[in-house]
C-alpha positions as CSV (number, residue, x, y, z in Angstrom):
1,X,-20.4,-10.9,-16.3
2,X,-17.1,-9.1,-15.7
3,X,-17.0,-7.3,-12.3
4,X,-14.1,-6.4,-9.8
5,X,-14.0,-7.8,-6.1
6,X,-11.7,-8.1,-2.8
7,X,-13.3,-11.2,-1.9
8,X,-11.8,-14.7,-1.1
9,X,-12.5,-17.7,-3.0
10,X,-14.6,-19.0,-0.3
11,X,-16.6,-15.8,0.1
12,X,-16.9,-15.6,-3.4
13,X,-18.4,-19.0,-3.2
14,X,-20.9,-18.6,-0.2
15,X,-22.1,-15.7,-2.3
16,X,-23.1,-17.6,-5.1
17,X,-24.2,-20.5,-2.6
18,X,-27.1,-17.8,-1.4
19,X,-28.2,-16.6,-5.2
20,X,-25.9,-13.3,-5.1
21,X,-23.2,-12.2,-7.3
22,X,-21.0,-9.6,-7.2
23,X,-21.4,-6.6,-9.2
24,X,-18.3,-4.3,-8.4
25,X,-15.6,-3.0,-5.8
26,X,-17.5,0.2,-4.4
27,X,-15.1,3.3,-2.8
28,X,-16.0,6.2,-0.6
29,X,-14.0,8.3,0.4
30,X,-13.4,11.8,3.0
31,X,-11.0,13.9,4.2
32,X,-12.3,16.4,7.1
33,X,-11.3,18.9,9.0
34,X,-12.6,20.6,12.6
35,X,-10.8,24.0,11.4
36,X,-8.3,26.1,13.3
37,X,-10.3,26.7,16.2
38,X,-11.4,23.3,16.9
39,X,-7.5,21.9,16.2
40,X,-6.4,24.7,18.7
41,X,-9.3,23.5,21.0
42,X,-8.9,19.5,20.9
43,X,-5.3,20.3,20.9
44,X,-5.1,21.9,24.5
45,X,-8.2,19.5,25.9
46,X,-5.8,16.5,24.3
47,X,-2.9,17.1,27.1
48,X,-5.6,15.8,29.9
49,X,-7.0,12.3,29.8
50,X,-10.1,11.4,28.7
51,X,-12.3,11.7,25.2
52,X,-11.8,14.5,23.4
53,X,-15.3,14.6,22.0
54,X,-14.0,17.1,18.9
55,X,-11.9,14.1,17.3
56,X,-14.9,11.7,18.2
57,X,-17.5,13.8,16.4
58,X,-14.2,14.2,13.1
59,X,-14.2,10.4,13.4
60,X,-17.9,9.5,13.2
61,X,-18.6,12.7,10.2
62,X,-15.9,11.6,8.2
63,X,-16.9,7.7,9.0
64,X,-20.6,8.6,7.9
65,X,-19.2,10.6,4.6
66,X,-16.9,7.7,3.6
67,X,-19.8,5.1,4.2
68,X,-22.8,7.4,2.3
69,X,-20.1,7.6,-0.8
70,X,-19.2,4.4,-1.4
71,X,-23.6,3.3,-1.0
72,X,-24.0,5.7,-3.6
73,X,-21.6,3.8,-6.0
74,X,-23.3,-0.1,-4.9
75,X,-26.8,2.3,-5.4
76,X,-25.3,3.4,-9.2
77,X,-24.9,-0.3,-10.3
78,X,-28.0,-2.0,-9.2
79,X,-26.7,-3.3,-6.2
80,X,-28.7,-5.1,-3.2
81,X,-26.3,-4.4,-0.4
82,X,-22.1,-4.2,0.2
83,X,-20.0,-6.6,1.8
84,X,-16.9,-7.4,3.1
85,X,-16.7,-3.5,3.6
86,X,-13.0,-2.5,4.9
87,X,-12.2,1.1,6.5
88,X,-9.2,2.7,6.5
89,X,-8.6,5.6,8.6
90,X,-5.5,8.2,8.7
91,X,-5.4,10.7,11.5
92,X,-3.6,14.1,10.3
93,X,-3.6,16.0,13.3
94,X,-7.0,17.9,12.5
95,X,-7.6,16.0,9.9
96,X,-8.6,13.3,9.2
97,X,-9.1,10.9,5.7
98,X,-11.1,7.5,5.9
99,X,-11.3,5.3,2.8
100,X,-14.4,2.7,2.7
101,X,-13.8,-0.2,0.5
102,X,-16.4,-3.0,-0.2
103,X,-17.6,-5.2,-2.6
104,X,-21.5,-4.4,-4.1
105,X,-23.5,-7.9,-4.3
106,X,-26.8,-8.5,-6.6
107,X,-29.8,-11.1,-5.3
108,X,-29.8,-13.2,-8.7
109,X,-31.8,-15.7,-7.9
110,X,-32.7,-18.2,-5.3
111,X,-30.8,-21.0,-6.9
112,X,-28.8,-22.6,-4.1
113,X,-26.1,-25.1,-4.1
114,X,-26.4,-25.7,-0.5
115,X,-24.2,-28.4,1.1
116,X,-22.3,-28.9,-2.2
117,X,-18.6,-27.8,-2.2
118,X,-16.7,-25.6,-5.4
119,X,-13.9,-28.3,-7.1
120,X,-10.9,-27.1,-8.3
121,X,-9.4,-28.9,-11.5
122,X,-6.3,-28.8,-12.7
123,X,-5.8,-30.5,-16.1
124,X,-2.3,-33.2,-15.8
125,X,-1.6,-33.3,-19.4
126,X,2.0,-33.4,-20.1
């Protein structure tokens, strides 16, 4: 099986340890916007201190837009859950752009290598 991941070796192998086995790197991705008013409005209410709750409730939309995305990939290729799931946000003023990035994992079975440990071998040949 041929599939494309952002895991480490070791969570690679802890994977396959608990009978799952990675089916693909999953994206979802947003770019939002409050529109003029609200950029006008969190702009003057971002001089004081305190939350500005307009760029909270722009964080936590685009968040939940990014997030719903990249399930909807793991959802397209059989996938049981996503892990190792990685969120990169970039503030533009009243914008704002968040990338989710995971890796989609399949239950396969519950064969489990508990307690034994992956070996690396490198062949000495000259």
């Amino acid at each position: 099986m041929v599939f494309t991941s952002d895991l480490s070796t070791s969570d690679f192998w802890m994977l396959l340890d608990r009978g799952y086995m990675p089916v693909g790197l999953v994206v979802g991705n947003s770019v939002y916007s409050m529109g003029v008013t609200g950029g006008i409005g969190s702009a003057m209410k971002g001089m004081t201190k305190g939350e500005v709750p307009q760029i909270t409730e722009l964080l936590y939309n685009a968040r939940e837009l990014a997030l719903g995305r990249m399930k909807e990939e793991a959802e397209k290729l059989g996938a049981d859950g996503v892990v190792e799931v990685k969120l990169n946000v970039i503030p533009m003023g009243s914008w704002m752009e968040i990338t989710a990035i995971g890796t989609a994992i399949k239950y396969v079975g519950t064969k489990s290598t508990s307690g034994s440990k992956p070996t690396v071998v490198l062949p000495v040949d000259k």
